[in-house]
LUMPA-239005 format. One record per residue (C-alpha): residue number from 1; residue in one letter; chain; x, y, z. Coordinates in steps of 0.2 Angstrom, whole numbers, padded with zeros to 4 digits. Example, Ala and Ser with C-alpha at 12.3 -4.5 7.8 and 13.67 -1.06 7.14 Angstrom:
LUMPA-239005
 pos code unit    px    py    pz
   1    A    A  0062 -0022  0039
   2    S    A  0068 -0005  0036
end
This chain:
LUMPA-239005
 pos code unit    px    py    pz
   1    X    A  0777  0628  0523
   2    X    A  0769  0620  0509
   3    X    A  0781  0608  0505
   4    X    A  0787  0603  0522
   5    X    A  0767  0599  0526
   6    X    A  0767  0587  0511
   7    X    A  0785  0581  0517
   8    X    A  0777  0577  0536
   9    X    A  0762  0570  0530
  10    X    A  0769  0558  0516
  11    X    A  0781  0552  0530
  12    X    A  0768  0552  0543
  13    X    A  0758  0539  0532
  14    X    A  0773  0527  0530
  15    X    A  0773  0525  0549
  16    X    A  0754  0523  0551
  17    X    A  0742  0515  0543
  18    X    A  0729  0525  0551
  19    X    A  0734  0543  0541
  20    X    A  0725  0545  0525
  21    X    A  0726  0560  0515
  22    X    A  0709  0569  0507
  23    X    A  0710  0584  0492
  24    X    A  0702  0592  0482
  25    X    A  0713  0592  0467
  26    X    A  0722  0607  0476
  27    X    A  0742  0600  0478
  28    X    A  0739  0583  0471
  29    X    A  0754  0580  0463
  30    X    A  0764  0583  0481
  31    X    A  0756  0566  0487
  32    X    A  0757  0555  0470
  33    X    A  0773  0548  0476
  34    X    A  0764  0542  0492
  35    X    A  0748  0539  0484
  36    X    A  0759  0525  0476
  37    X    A  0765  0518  0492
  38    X    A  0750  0520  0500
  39    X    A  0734  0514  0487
  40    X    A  0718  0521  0493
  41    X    A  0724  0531  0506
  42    X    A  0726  0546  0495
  43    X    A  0709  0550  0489
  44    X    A  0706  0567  0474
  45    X    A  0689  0571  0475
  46    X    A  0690  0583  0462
  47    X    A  0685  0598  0463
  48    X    A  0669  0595  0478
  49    X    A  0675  0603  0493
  50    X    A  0659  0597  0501
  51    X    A  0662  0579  0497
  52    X    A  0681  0581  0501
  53    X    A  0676  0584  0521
  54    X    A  0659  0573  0519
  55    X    A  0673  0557  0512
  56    X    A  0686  0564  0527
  57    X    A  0672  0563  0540
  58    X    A  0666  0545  0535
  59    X    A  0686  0539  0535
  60    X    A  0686  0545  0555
  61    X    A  0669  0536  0556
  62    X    A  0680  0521  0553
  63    X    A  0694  0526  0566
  64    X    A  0707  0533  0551
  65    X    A  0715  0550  0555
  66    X    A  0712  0560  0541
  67    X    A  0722  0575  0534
  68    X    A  0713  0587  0524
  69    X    A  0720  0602  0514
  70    X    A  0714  0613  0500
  71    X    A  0714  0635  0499
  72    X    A  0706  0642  0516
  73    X    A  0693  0647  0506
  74    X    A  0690  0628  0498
  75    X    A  0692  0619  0516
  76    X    A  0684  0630  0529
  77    X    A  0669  0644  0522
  78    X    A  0664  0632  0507
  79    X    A  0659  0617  0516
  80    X    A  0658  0625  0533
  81    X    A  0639  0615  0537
  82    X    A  0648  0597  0533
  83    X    A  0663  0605  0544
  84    X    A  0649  0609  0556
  85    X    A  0642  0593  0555
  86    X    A  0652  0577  0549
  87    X    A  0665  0581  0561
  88    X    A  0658  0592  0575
  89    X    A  0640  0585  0578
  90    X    A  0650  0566  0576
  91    X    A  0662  0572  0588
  92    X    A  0677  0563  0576
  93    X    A  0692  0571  0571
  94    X    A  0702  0577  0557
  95    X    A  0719  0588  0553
  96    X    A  0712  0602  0542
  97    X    A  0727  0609  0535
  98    X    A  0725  0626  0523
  99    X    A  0735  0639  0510
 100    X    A  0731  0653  0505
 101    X    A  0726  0661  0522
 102    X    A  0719  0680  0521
 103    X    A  0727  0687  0505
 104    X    A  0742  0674  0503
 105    X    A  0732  0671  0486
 106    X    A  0729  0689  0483
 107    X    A  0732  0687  0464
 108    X    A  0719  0672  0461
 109    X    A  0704  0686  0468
 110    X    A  0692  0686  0482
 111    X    A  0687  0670  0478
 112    X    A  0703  0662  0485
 113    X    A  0704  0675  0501
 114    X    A  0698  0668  0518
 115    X    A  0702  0681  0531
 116    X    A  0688  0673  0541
 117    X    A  0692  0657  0544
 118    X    A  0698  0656  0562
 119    X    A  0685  0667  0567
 120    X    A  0671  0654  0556
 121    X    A  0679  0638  0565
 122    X    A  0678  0649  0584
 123    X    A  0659  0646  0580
 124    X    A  0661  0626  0584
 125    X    A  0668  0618  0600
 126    X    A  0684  0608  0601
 127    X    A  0695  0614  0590
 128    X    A  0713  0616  0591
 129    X    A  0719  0630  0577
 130    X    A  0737  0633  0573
 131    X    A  0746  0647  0566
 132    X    A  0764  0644  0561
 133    X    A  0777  0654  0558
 134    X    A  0790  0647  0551
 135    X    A  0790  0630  0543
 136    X    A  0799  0621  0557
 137    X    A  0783  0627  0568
 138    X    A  0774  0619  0555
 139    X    A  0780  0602  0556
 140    X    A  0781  0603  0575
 141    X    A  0761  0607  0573
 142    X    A  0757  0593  0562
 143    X    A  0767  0579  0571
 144    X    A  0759  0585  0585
 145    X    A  0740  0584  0579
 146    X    A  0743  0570  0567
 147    X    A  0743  0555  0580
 148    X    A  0728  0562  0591
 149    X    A  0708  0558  0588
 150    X    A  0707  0578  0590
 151    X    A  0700  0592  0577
 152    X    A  0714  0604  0572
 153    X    A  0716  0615  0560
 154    X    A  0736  0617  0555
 155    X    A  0733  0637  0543
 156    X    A  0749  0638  0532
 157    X    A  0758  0655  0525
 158    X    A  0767  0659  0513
 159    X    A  0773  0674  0526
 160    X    A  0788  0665  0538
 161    X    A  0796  0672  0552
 162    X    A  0817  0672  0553
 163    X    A  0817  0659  0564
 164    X    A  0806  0644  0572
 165    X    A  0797  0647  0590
 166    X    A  0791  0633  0602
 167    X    A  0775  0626  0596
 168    X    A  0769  0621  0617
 169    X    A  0750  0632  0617
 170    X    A  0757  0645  0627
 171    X    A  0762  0663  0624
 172    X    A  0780  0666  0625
 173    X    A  0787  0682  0630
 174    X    A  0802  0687  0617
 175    X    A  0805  0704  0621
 176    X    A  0802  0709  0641
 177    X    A  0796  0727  0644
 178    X    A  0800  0734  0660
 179    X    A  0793  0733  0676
 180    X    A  0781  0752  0672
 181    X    A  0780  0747  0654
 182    X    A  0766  0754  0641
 183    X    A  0760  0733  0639
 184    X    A  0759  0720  0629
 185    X    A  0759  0716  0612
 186    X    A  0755  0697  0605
 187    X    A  0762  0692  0587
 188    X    A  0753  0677  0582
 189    X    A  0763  0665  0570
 190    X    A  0770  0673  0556
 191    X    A  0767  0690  0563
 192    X    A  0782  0691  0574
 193    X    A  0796  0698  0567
 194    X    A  0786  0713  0557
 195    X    A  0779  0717  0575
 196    X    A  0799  0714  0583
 197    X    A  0804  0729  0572
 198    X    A  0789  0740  0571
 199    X    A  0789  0738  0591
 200    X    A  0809  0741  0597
 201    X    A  0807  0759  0602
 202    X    A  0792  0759  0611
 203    X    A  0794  0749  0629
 204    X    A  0783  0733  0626
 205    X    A  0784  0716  0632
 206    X    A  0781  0706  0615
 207    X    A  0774  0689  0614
 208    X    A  0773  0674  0601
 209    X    A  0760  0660  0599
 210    X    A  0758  0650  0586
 211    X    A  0744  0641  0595
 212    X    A  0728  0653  0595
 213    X    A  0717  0640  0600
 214    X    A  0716  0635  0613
 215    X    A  0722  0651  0619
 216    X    A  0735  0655  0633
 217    X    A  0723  0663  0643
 218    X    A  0733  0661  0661
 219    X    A  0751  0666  0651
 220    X    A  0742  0681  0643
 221    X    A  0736  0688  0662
 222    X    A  0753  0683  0670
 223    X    A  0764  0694  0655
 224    X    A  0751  0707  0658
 225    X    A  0754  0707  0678
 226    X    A  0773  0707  0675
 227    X    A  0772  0721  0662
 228    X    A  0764  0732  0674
 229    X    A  0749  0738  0663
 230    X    A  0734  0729  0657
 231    X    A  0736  0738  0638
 232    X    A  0736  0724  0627
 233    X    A  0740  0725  0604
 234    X    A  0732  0708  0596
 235    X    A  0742  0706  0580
 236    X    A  0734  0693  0569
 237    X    A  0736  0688  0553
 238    X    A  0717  0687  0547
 239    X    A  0700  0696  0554
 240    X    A  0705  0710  0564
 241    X    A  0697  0706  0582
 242    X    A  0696  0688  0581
 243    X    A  0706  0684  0599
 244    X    A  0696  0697  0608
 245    X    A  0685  0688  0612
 246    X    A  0699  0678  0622
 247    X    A  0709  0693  0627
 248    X    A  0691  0699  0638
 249    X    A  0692  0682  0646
 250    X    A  0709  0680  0649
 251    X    A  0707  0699  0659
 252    X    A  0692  0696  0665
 253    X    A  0698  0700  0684
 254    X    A  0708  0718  0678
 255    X    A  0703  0732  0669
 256    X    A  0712  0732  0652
 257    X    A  0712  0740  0636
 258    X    A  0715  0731  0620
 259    X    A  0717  0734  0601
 260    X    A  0719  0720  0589
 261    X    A  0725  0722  0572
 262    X    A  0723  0710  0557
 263    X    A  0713  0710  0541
 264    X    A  0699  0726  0540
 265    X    A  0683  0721  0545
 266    X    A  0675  0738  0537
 267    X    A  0680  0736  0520
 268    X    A  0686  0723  0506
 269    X    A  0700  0727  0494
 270    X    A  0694  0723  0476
 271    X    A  0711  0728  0468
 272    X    A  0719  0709  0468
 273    X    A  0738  0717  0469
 274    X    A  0751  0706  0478
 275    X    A  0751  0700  0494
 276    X    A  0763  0714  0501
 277    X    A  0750  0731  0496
 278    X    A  0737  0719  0505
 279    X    A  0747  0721  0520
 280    X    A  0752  0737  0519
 281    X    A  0734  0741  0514
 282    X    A  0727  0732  0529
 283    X    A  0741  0740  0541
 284    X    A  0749  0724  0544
 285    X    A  0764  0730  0538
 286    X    A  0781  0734  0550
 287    X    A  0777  0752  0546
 288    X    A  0757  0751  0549
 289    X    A  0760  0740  0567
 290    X    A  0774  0753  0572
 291    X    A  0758  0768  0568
 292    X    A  0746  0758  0577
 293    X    A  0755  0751  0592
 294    X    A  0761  0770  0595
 295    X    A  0745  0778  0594
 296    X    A  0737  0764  0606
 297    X    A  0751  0764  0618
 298    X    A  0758  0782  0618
 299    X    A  0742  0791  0624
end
């Protein structure tokens, strides 16, 4: 996904003048090439993650579109007051385009872990949050925010699902339960095909978003009408419980039970390890989805 967002956005600013790209020395080298195209419309700031979106909130200031990328960590807890401020209190826009999501960096240590971040950004109004996952979802995100005056944020994974899914904002269903079946379970981004397989004995309508925000509140409410039960599995690939919040509303009318998986809230793992025993350690695996789903739906 990396390399097909420095692809999009190198192309992006060959067709218009308004794209400018800001870092923070994180994936500088992708962007040299247009850098040399483009003079001064690829801007390092070093390593000052709070100048990197200070810089970015000025070009909007000016009516450029900028794209900003670093670490999850680097772009969205770090300098989350000029976030806060230089884009939402200006009400300008900007693509906020991350790596390293929950413990894609696992290896680097906590500092470059930000299982947070979509929750940190559900803190500020008007923002569009993407999840891809596969890379064609990615550039279908991007091409889609890159034009706009909106604030996006476009979170990158090294995790890719088998194949691409629409990227439209709405919850697609990709497995239909039946008619009495035990609910619903949605994979966001790159969660789907570990939730496909820990799901396929257990009678679930399964659905996919890669578009968390805003979320598909009415198509959420209709699957759970057509499923027959208001029992609904969140799986997310950061903070356990982030989409709650939007479950609750989206059922507001019904009574429901929900469970959402993602990143353990209760604990934090200080063993680096790889990416894979973080997920198995968070339960986010196939086989920790398959222990959860049937414990939540089979009661």
């Amino acid at each position: 996904m990396r390399e097909t967002f420095a692809a999009t956005v190198s192309e992006a600013m060959d067709r218009d003048p308004r794209v400018a790209v800001v870092l923070a020395a994180i994936s500088a080298g992708m962007f040299r090439s247009a850098a040399a195209r483009h003079p001064g419309r690829v801007v390092d700031v070093g390593i000052r993650e709070q100048a990197m979106i200070g810089v970015a909130g000025g070009l909007a200031l000016t009516g450029m579109r900028p794209i900003v990328h670093s670490y999850a960590p680097f772009l969205v807890e770090r300098p989350f007051e000029q976030v806060k401020l230089d884009f939402a209190h200006q009400d300008v826009g900007a693509v906020l385009v991350s790596i390293g999501g929950s413990y894609d960096a696992s290896e680097e240590g906590r500092t470059h872990q930000a299982p947070g971040d979509v929750a940190l950004l559900d803190t500020l109004p008007g923002w569009t949050v993407h999840v891809p996952g596969h890379p064609d979802e990615a550039r279908a995100a991007l091409e889609s925010a890159i034009p706009g005056d909106d604030r996006v944020y476009v979170r990158l994974s090294e995790t890719s699902n088998r194949a691409p899914r629409p990227v439209d904002g709405r919850l697609s269903a990709v497995r239909t339960g039946s008619p009495r079946s035990a609910g619903v379970v949605v994979a966001v981004g790159p969660m789907l095909d570990r939730v496909l397989e820990a799901t396929a004995d257990l009678d679930v309508t399964v659905a996919h978003t890669s578009t968390v925000r805003p979320f598909d509140r009415a198509g959420l409410s209709a699957l759970v009408g057509a499923a027959g039960n208001a029992d609904v599995l969140v799986v997310e690939p950061y903070l356990a419980g982030t989409s709650a919040h939007e479950v609750a509303a989206a059922l507001v009318d019904r009574r429901h039970r929900q469970l959402g998986l993602g990143v353990a809230r209760d604990r934090e793992l200080r063993a680096y390890g790889a990416p894979a025993q973080h997920a198995r350690a968070h339960g986010l695996d196939a086989e920790g989805i398959a222990e959860a789903a049937r414990g939540f739906f089979l009661v």
